[in-house]
C-alpha positions in Angstrom: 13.5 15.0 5.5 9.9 15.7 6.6 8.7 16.6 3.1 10.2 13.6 2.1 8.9 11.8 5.3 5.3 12.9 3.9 5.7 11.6 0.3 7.3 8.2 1.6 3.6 7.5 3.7 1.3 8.8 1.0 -1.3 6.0 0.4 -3.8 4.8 -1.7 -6.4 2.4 -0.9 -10.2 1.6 -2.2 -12.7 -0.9 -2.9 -16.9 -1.6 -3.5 -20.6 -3.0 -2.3 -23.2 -5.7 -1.6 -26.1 -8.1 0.8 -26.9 -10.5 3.6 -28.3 -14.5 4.6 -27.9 -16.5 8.3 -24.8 -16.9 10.5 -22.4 -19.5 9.4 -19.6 -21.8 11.7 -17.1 -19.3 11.3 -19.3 -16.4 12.9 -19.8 -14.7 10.2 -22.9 -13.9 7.5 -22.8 -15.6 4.2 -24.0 -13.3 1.3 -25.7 -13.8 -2.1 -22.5 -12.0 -3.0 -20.1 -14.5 -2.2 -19.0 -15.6 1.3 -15.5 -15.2 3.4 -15.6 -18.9 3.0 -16.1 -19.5 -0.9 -13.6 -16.2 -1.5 -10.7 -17.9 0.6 -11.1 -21.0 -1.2 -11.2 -19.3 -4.6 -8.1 -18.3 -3.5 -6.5 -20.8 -2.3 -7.6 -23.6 -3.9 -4.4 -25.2 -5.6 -1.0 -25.1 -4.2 0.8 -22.9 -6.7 -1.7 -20.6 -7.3 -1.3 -20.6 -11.2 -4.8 -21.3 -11.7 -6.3 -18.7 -9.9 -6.8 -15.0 -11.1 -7.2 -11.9 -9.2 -10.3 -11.4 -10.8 -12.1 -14.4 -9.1 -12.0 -12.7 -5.6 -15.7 -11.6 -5.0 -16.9 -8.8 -3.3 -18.5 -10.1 -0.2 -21.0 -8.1 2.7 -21.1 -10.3 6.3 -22.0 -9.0 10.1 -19.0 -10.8 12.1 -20.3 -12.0 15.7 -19.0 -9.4 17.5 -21.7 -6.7 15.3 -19.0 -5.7 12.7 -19.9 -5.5 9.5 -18.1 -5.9 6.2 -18.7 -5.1 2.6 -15.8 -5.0 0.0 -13.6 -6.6 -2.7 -10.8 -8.3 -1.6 -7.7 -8.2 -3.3 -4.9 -10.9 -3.1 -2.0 -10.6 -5.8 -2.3 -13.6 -8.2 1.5 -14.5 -7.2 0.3 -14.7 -3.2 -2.7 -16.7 -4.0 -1.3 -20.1 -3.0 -1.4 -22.1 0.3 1.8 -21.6 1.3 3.9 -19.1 1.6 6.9 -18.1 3.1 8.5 -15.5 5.4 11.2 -13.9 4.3 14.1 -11.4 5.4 15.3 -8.5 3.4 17.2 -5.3 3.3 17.7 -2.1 1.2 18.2 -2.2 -2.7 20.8 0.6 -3.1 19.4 3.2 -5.8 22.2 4.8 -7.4 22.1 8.8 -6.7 24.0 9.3 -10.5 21.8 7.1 -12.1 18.5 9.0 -11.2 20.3 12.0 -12.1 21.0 10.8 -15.9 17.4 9.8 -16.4 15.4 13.0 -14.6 18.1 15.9 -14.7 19.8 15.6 -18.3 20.6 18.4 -19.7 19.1 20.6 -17.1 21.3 23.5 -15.1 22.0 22.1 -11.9 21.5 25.3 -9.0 22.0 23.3 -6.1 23.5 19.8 -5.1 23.9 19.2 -1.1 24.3 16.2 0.9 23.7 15.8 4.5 22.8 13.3 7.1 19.9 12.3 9.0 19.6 8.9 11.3 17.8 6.6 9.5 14.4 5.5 10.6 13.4 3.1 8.5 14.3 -0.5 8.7 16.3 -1.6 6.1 17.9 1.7 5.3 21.2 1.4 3.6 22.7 5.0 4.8 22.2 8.1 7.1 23.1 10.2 3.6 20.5 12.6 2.1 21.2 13.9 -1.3 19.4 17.0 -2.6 19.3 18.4 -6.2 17.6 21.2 -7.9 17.4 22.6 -11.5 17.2 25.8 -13.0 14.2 24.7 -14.0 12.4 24.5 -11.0 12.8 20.4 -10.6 13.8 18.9 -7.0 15.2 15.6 -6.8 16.0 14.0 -3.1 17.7 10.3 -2.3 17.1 9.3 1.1 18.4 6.2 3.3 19.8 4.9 0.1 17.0 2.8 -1.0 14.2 5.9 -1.3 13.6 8.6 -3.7 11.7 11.7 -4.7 11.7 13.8 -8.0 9.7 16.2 -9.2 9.3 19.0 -11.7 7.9 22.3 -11.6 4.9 22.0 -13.5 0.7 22.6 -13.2 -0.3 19.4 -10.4 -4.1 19.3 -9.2 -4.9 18.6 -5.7 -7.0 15.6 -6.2 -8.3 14.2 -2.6 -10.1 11.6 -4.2 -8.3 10.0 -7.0 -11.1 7.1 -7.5 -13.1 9.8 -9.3 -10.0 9.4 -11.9 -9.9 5.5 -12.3 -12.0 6.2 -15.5 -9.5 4.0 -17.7 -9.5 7.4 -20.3 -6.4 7.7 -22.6 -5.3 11.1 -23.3 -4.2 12.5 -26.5 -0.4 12.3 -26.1 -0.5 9.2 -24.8 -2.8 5.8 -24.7 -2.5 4.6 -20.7 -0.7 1.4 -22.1 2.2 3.7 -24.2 2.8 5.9 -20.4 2.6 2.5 -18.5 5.4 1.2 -20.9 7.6 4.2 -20.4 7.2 4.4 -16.4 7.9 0.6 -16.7 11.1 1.3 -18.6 12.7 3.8 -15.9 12.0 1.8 -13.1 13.9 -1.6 -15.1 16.4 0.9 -16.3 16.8 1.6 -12.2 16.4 -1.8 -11.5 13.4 -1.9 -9.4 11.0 -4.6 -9.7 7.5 -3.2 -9.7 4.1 -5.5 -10.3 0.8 -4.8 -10.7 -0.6 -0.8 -11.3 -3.6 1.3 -10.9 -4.1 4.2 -13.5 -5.5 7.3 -12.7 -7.1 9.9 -15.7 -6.6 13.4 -15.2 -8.0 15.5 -17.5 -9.6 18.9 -15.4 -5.9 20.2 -15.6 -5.0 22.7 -17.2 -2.2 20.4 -18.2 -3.6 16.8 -18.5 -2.0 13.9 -16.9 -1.6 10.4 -15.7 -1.3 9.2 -12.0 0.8 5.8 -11.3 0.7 3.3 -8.8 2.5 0.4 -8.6 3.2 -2.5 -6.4 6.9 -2.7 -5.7 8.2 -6.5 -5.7 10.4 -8.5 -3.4 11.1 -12.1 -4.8 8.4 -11.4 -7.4 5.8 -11.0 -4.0 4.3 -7.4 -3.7 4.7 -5.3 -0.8 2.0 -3.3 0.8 1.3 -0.2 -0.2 -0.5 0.7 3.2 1.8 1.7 5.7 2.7 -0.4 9.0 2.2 1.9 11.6 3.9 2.7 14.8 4.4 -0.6 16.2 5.7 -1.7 20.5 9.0 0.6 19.9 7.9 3.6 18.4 9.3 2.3 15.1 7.7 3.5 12.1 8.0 0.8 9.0 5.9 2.3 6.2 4.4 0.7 3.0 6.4 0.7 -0.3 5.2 1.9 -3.3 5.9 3.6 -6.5 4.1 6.7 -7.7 4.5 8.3 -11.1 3.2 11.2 -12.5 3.1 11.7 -16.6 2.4 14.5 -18.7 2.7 15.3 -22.5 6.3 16.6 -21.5 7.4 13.2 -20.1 7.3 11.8 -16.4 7.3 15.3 -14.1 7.0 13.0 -10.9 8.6 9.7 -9.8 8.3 9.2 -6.1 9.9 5.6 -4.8 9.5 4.4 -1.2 11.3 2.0 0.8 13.0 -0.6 -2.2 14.0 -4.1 -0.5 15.4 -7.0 -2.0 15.3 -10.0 -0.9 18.4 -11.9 1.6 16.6 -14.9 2.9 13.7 -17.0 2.6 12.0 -20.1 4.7 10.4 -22.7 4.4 7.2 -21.9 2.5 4.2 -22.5 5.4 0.6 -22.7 5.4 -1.6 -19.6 4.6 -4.4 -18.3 6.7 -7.4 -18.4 4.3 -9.6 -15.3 4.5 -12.7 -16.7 6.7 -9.6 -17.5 9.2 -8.1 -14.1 9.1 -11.7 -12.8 9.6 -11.7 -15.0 12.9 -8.5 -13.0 14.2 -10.5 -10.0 13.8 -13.6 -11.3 15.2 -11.7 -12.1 18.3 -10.4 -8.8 18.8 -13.5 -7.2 18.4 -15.2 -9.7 20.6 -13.0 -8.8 23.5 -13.6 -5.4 23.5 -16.9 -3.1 24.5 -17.6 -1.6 21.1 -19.6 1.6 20.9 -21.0 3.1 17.6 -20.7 0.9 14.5 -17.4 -0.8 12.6 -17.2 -1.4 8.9 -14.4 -3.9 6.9 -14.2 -1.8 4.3 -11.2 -3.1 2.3 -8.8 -6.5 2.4 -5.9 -6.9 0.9 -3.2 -9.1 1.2 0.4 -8.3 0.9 4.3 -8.8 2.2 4.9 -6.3 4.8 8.4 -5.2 6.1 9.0 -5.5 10.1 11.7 -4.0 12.1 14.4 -6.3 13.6 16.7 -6.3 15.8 19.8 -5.5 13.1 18.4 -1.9 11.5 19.3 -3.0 8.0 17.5 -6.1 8.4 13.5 -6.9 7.9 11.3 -9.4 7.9 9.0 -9.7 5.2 6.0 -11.3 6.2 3.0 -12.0 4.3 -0.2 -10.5 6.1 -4.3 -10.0 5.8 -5.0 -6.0 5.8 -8.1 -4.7 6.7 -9.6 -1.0 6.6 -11.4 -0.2 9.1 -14.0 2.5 9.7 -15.3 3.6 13.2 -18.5 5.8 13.3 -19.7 7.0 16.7 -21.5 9.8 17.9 -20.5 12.4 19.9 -21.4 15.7 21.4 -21.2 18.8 19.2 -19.6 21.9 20.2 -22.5 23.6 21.3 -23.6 20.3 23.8 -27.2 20.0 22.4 -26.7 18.0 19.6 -24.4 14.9 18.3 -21.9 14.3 15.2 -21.2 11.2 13.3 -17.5 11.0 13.9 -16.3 8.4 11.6 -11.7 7.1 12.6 -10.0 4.8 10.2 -7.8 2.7 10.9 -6.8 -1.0 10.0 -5.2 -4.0 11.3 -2.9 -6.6 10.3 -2.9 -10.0 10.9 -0.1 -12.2 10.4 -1.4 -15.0 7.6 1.2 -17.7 8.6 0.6 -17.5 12.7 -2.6 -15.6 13.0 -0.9 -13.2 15.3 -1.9 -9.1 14.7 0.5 -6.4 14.4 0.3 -4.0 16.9 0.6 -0.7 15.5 -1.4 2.9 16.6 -4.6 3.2 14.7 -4.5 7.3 16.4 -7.2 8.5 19.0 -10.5 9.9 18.7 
């Protein structure tokens, strides 16, 4: 379960640059670049949304009040670019064990099937049961909690720390991105998962080149964050949900699937925070606290984002503003006569229907 554990919290999350004029109402610096202020009402301008692309979100650079600065894109999925919105509950969307096994394993000499328990940890989780399954081939294939999956094949991977180098929008020869896209697409239908928008990633330094998919996993055709919630009041981990997919001139040799939810319930849809508002919330906190060294915004996002309740295979699906966060301070080095820049992310979340944050651990310097 921990190598599992460590592919289920695997994240990716990026964005860019920009310049700054006087303070505004809000407490924050307007830009050349586009302000909080004309960004939020880009995207929220009419009540459905419909009119509004992802594209028109510019990047913006401000200094909040409280000394923080931020420069970066924000992203808001065209479906969540409305002014209202609703919260929702949900719970785990069974993915069937035999199923996975038709599409990845085919043909292949099973060596090993086991199944075992472990207590679920992860709201929303269907089962305690853990299915493992390898080939004579070297592939691994593990179904977790019922709603959570991880297959892979034994073939050439490169560690690549920083997959933005990659977003080069290359085809390869075996494949255009749009032809692997289309495939990935088709096993995740064929699974019935709902999956959104994707992020491609071009690797061609291999010795075997490949493609790198991410996609947004969907609840009620909303996406769910692919940044994970943290450890929030109870120790309760909630992660992000994702789908990641590896493809190679041999097929898909990775499909890794975190956390699927559908959707049980839904209320009435209420007023969004717009992004200068949300930026307020963060103000606040930052405000109310002595600050040493210097904080950076460096990416916002907005997204549903599963929280724990009460019932374990219940969640709440709440729509919230995500921002990165960056923390450089220095410090004494290890031999006490000098300093080190010691940058700590983290981020926060803020709860774009009451303005409320979610308290999770950002980790310790």
């Amino acid at each position: 379960m921990k190598q599992f554990a460590v592919v289920l919290l695997s994240v990716l999350l990026v964005l860019l640059t920009g310049c700054t004029k006087p303070v505004t109402e809000s407490g924050v610096q307007s830009t050349e670049s586009g302000t909080a202020e004309s960004t939020a009402e880009a995207l929220s301008s009419t009540e459905s949304g419909a009119e509004n692309t992802a594209e028109k979100a510019e990047h913006i650079t401000q200094t909040l009040s409280s000394g923080v600065m931020v420069d970066t894109g924000v992203y808001v999925p065209e479906s969540m670019q409305q002014q209202n919105l609703p919260e929702m509950q949900g719970t785990g969307q069974e993915i069937d064990f035999e199923k996975i096994k038709e599409i990845f394993c085919a043909g292949k000499k099973i060596t090993e099937e086991t199944e075992g328990s472990y207590p679920p940890d992860m709201p929303g989780a269907l089962t305690e049961a853990e299915k493992h399954l390898s080939t004579e081939d070297g592939d691994y294939l593990l179904v977790g909690c019922g709603n959570s999956f991880f297959y892979t094949a034994a073939r050439d991977t490169q560690d690549t720390s920083n997959l933005e180098l990659y977003k080069t929008g290359k085809d390869l020869d075996f494949s255009t991105i749009a032809e692997a896209d289309e495939e990935i697409r088709k096993v995740a239908e064929e699974l019935g998962i709902s999956v959104g928008d994707s992020v491609c990633y071009t690797i061609d330094t291999s010795s075997m080149p490949h493609y790198i998919f991410q996609y947004d996993l969907l609840v009620n055709g909303m996406p769910l964050g692919k940044f994970d919630g943290g450890s929030y009041s109870d120790n309760v981990f909630t992660p992000g949900t994702y789908l990641t997919a590896v493809l190679d001139e041999d097929g898909i040799r990775h499909f890794d699937v975190s956390y699927v939810l559908k959707e049980t319930e839904t209320g009435d849809a209420q007023r969004v925070l717009t992004l200068d508002e949300a930026l307020d919330k963060v103000d606040e906190k930052y405000n109310s606290i002595i600050m040493e060294g210097d904080y950076y915004i460096n990416d916002i996002q907005m997204a549903y984002m599963p929280i724990k309740t009460d019932d374990a295979g219940i969640v709440r699906l709440i729509p919230v503003w995500y921002f990165q966060t960056t923390h450089q301070i220095l410090l004494p080095d290890k031999s006490g006569t000098g300093e080190i820049m010691l940058p700590q992310d983290g981020y926060i979340l803020i709860n774009a229907l009451d303005g409320t944050e979610l308290l999770h651990s950002n980790g310790d310097i």
